[in-house]
C-alpha positions in Angstrom: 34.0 -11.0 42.1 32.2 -9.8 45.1 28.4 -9.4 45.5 27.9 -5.9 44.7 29.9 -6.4 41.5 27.6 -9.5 40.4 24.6 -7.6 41.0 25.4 -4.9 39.1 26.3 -7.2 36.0 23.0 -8.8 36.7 20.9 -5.9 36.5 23.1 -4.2 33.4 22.4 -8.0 31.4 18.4 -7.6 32.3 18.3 -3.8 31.1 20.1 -4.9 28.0 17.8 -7.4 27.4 14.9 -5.3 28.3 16.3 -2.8 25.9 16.7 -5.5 22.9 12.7 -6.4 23.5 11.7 -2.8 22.7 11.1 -2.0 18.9 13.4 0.4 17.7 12.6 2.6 14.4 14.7 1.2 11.0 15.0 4.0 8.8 15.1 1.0 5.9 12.2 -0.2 7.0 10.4 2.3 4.9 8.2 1.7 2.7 9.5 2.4 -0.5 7.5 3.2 -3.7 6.9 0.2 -5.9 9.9 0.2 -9.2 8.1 1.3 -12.6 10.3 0.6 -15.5 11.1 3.2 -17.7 8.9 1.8 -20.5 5.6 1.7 -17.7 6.6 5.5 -16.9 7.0 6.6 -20.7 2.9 5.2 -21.1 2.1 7.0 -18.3 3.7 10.1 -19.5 1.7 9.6 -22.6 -1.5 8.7 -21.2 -1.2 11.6 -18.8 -0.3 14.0 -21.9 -3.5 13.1 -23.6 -5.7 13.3 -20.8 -4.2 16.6 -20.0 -5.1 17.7 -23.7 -8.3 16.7 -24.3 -10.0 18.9 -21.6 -8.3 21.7 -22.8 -9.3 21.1 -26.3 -12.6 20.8 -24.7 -12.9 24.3 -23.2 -11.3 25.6 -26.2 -14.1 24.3 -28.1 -17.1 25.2 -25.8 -15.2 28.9 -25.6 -15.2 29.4 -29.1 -19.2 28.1 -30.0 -20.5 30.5 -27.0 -18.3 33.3 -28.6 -20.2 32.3 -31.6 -23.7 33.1 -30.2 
């Protein structure tokens, strides 16, 4: 191998490794949203549901007593 030849391997090898220090983006490396079980997201449905309700039984309420006066 003559000299030119070896110093173009050497400088491909330190590019490479130059390369292979720079961090590339994982696309798995997201970060994912933490599993809730089906039972954890049926509560929350619920719990959501009733907290949905109860201001508009609220209103409907306060609507009706100032259509009262």
């Amino acid at each position: 191998m003559n000299k030119k030849q070896k110093l173009i391997k050497q400088m491909a090898k330190r590019a490479k490794a130059r390369e292979n220090k720079k961090e590339k983006p994982n696309p798995s490396s997201k970060a994912k949203p933490k599993y809730i079980s089906k039972a954890e997201r049926a509560k929350l449905e619920a719990l959501a549901a009733t907290q949905d309700d109860a201001p508009a039984q609220e209103q409907a309420t306060s609507g009706s007593q100032e259509q009262a006066e």
